[in-house]
C-alpha positions in Angstrom: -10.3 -12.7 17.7 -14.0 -12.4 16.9 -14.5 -11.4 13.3 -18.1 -10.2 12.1 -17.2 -10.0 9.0 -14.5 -12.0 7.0 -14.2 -10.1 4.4 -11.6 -8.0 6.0 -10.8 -4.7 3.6 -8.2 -2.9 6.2 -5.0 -4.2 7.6 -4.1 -8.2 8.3 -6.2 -10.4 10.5 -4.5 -14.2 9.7 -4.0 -16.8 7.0 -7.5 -18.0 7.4 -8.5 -14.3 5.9 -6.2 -13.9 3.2 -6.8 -15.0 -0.2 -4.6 -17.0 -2.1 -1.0 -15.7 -3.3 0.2 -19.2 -2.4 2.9 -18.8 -5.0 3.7 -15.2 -4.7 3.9 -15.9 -0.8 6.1 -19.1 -1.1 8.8 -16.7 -3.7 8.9 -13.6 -1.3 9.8 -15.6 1.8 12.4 -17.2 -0.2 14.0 -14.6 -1.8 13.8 -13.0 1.9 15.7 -15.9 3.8 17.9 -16.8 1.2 19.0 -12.8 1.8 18.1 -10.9 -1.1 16.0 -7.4 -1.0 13.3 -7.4 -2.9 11.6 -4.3 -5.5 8.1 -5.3 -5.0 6.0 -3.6 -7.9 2.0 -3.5 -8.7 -1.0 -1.0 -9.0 -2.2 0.2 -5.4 -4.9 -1.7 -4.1 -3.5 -5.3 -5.6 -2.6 -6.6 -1.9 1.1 -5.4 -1.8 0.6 -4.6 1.8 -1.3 -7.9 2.9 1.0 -9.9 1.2 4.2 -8.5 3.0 2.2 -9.0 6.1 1.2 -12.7 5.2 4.7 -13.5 4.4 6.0 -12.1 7.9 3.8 -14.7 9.1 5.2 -17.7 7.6 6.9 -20.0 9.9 10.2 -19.9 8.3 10.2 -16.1 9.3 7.9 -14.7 12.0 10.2 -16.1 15.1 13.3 -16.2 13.4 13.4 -12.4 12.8 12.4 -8.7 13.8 9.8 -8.0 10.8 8.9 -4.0 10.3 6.4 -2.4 8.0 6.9 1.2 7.5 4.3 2.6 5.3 6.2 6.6 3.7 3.1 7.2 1.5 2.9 10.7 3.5 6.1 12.0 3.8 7.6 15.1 2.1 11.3 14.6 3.1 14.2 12.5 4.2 13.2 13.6 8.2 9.8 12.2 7.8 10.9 9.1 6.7 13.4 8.9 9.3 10.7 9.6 11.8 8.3 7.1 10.7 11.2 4.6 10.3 12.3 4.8 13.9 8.7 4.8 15.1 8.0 1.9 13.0 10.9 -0.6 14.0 10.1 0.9 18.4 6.4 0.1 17.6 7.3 -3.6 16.5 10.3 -4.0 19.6 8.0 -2.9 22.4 6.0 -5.9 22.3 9.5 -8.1 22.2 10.7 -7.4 25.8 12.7 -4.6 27.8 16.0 -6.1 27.0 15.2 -6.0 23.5 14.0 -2.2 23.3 16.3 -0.6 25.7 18.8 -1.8 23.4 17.6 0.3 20.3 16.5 3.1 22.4 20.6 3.3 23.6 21.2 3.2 20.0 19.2 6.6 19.7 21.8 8.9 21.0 20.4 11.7 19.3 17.0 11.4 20.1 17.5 10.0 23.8 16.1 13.2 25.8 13.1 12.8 23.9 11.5 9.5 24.4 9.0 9.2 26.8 7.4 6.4 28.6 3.8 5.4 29.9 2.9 4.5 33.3 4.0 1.0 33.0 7.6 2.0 31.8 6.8 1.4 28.5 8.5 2.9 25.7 6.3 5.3 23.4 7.3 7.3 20.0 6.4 10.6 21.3 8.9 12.7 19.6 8.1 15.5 17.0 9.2 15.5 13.6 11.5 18.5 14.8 13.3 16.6 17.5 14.9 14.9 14.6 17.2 17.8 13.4 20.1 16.0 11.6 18.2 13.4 10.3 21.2 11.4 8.5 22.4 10.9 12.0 19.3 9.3 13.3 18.9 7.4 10.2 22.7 5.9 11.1 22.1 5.3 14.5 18.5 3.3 13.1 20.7 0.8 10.7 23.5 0.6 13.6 20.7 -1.2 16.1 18.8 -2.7 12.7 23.0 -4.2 11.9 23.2 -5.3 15.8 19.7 -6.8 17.0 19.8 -10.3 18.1 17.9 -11.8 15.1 17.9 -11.0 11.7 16.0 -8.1 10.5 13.5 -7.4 7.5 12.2 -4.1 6.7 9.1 -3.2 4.2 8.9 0.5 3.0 5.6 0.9 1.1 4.9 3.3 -1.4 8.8 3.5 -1.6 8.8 5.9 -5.1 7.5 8.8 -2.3 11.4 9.7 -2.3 11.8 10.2 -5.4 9.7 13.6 -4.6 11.9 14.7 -2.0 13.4 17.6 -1.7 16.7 16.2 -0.8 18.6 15.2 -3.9 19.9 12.2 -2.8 17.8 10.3 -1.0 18.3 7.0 -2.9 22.4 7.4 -3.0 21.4 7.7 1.0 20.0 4.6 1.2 21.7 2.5 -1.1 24.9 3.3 0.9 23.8 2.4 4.5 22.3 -0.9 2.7 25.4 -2.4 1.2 26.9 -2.2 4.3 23.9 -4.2 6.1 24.4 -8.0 7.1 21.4 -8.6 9.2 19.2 -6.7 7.2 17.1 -7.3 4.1 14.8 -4.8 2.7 11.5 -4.9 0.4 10.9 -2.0 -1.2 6.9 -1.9 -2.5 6.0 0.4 -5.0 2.5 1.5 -7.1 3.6 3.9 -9.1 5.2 1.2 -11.7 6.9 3.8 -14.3 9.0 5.4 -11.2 9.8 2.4 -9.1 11.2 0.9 -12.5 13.3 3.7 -13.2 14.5 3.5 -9.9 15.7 -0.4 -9.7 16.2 -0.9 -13.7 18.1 2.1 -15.3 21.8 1.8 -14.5 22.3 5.6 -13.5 20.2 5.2 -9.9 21.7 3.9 -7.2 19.6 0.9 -6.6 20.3 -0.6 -10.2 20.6 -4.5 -9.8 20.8 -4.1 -5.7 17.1 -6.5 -5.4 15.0 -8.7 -6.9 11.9 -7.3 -8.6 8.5 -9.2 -8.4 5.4 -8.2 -9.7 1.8 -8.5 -8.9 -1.4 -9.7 -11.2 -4.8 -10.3 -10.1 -5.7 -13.0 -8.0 -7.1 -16.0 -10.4 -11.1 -15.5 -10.3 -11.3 -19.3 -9.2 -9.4 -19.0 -6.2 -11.8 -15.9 -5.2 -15.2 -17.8 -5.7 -13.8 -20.6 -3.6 -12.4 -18.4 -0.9 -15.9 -16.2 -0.9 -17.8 -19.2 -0.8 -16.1 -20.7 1.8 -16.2 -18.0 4.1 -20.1 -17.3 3.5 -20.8 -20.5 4.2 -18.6 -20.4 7.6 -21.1 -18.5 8.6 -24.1 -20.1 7.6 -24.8 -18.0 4.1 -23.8 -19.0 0.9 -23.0 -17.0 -1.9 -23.3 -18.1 -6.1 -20.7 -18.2 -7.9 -22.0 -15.8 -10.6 -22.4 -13.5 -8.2 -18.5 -13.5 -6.9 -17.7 -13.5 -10.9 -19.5 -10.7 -11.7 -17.5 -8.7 -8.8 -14.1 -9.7 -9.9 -15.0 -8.5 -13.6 -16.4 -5.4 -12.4 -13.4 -4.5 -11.1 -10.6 -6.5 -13.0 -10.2 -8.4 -10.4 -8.2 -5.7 -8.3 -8.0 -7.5 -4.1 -9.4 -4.4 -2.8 -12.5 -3.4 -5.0 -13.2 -7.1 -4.3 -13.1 -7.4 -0.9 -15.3 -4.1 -0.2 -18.1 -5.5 -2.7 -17.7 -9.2 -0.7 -17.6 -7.4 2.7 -20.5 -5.5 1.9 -22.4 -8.4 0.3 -22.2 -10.5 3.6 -23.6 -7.7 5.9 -26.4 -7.6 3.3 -27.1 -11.2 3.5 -29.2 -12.7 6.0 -27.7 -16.2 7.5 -29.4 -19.2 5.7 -29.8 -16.8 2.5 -28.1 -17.2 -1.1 -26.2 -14.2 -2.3 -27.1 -14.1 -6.2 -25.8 -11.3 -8.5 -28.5 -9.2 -8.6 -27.8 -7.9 -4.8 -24.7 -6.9 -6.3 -25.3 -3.4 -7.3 -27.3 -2.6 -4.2 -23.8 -3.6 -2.2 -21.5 -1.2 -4.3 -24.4 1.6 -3.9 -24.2 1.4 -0.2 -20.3 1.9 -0.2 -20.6 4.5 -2.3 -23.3 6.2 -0.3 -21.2 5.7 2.7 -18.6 7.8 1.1 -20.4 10.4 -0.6 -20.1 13.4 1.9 -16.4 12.7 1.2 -16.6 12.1 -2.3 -18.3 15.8 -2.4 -15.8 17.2 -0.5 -12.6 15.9 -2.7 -14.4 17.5 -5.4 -14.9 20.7 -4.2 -11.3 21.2 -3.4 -9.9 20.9 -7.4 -10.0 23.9 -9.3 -12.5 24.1 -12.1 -10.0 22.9 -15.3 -8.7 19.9 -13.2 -12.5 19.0 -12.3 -13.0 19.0 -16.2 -10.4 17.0 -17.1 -11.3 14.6 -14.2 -14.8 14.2 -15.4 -13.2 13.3 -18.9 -10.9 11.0 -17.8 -13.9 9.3 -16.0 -16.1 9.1 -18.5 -13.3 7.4 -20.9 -12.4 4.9 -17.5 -8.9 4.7 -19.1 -8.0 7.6 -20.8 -4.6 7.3 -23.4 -3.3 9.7 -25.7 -5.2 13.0 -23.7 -3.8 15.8 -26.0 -4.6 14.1 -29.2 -6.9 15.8 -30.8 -9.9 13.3 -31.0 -9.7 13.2 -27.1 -9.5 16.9 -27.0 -12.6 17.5 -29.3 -14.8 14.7 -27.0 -14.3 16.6 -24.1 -14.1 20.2 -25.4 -10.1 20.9 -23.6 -7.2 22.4 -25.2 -3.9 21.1 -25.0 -2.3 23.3 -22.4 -5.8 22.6 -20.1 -5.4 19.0 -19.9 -1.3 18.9 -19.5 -1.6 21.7 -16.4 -4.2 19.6 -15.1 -2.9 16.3 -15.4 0.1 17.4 -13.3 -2.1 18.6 -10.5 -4.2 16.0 -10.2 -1.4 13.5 -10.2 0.1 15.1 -7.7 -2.8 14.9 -5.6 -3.9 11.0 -6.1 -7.0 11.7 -8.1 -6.1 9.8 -11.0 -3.0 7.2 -12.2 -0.9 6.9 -14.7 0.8 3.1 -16.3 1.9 2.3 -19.0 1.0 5.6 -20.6 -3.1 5.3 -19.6 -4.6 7.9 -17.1 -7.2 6.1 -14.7 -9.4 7.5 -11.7 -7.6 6.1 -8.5 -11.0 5.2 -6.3 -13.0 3.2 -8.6 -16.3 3.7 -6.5 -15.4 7.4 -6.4 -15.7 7.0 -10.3 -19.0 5.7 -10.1 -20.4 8.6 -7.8 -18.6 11.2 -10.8 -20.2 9.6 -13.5 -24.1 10.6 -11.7 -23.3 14.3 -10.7 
């Protein structure tokens, strides 16, 4: 594969790519093989995803079983995350031979009139959401080939506290069931929103109290990122100071993603045989922020005015705590009953975060742009 540019901010490439988490790489795949599921818990943008996909390609596990990612960040209800569950595990089995998908595809007796194929016989997830009208059934017949395959089978849901917001009641009791009767499968269920995914694993009334192991996230170590920039500027014939990568990972508490874009950006801005000092830095983070300004505009047109207001006072604090107090409420000019109906809604639309009882803006660089309008 030809990469232009190493710093890779979307998806997995390989190893060679992917910084550090040594440790946290060596535990997963262990707890995986040695067949435990796993409650995998940190803020979004930390590397949850990457990591699952760096430990599906450790030795001990990407030939010895069917790995799926299913990412349920978008659905409303149990028959979207049936629907991108069965798409998710087809997608992986197509690539694994006839004899291997034909046999999950038989397994689909519900949904068997409505998969199609391409012109070379190949399989493709062209159902609807509607085609999957009863969608415990489905969800059965999915675990029944998942129970059956030929290897061993390990499934990651991220953003796995969506379900908690479904409309269906129990969703987790659902789950929890078709999982204790699994030997061939082990799950990892990833999880941002830290608050929700520990109610869900920790208190003793859910059903998925002391089913997994939970594992946490922290920031990659700041000296494993300036030797992993550095290496891969100089790769390439640039260099980078070490200042420079320091000041990054302070900007932005060290959080993988914020990183990465800042380093990815830095390296198109860097002619080959040049030094990238710090003071290129804020030139980089202007240019992502530029590149995302018509949208940035547009997210902010769509919140009604109160939610705009409390948004803009939430950004100007960077973490906001204690936002019906009254000093907070006298700062920003808000009553009480503002900020609480607002909070709500923009919660509920991914415009800020709540841990641990402090209220932050979810894009960082869409913080930035806020703070100059």
């Amino acid at each position: 594969m030809n990469i232009t540019n190493p710093f890779v901010t979307s998806g997995y490439v390989s190893p060679h790519y992917f910084c550090d988490r040594v440790e946290e790489t060596d535990m997963l795949t262990n707890v995986l093989t040695n067949g435990n599921h796993v409650a995998l818990i940190s803020p979004r943008r930390f590397g949850k995803t990457g990591l699952i996909y760096h430990c599906f390609n450790q030795e001990a596990i990407k030939d010895s079983y069917y790995t799926f990612v299913v990412d349920i960040y978008a659905t409303k209800n149990l028959q979207e995350f049936v629907f991108e569950l069965g798409k998710a595990v087809l997608g992986t089995l197509k690539s694994k031979g006839r004899k291997v998908w034909e046999l999950f595809l038989n397994t689909l007796s519900s949904l068997r009139g409505s998969i199609s194929f391409d012109i070379n016989g190949n399989p493709e997830w062209g159902i609807g959401i509607g085609d999957i009208s009863v969608p415990e059934v489905t969800l059965d017949e999915i675990f029944t080939y998942l129970e059956q395959a030929n290897k061993p089978c390990l499934v990651a849901i991220d953003e796995f506290q969506s379900i908690i917001h479904y409309p269906e009641k129990n969703v987790e009791a659902i789950l929890r069931t078709r999982m204790q009767k699994c030997r061939n499968v082990w799950f990892v269920f990833a999880g941002s929103q830290r608050h929700m995914m520990s109610e869900m694993f920790v208190s003793p009334s859910r059903p998925f109290y002391q089913s997994t192991r939970l594992m946490s996230l922290a920031p990659i170590d700041c000296e494993q990122y300036v030797a992993f920039a550095q290496d891969l500027f100089r790769e390439y014939n640039k260099d980078i100071s070490r200042d420079t990568v320091v000041a990054i990972y302070d900007r932005y508490e060290g959080v993988t993603w914020y990183v990465q874009s800042v380093l990815n950006a830095l390296f198109t801005l860097t002619d080959t045989g040049s030094l990238c000092a710090p003071d290129r830095m804020e030139a980089a983070i202007q240019q992502i922020i530029a590149q995302q300004s018509f949208a940035y505009e547009s997210l902010l047109y769509q919140l009604p005015p109160k939610q705009k207001e409390v948004l803009m006072a939430i950004c100007k604090e960077k973490k906001a705590s204690n936002v019906t107090s009254r000093p907070f409420l006298q700062r920003h000019k808000l009553t009480a009953s503002t900020v609480q109906g607002a909070i709500k809604g923009l919660l509920e639309k991914d415009f800020i975060t709540l841990d641990l009882g402090t209220y932050t803006l979810y894009d960082q660089f869409f913080a930035q742009w806020l703070l100059k309008q």
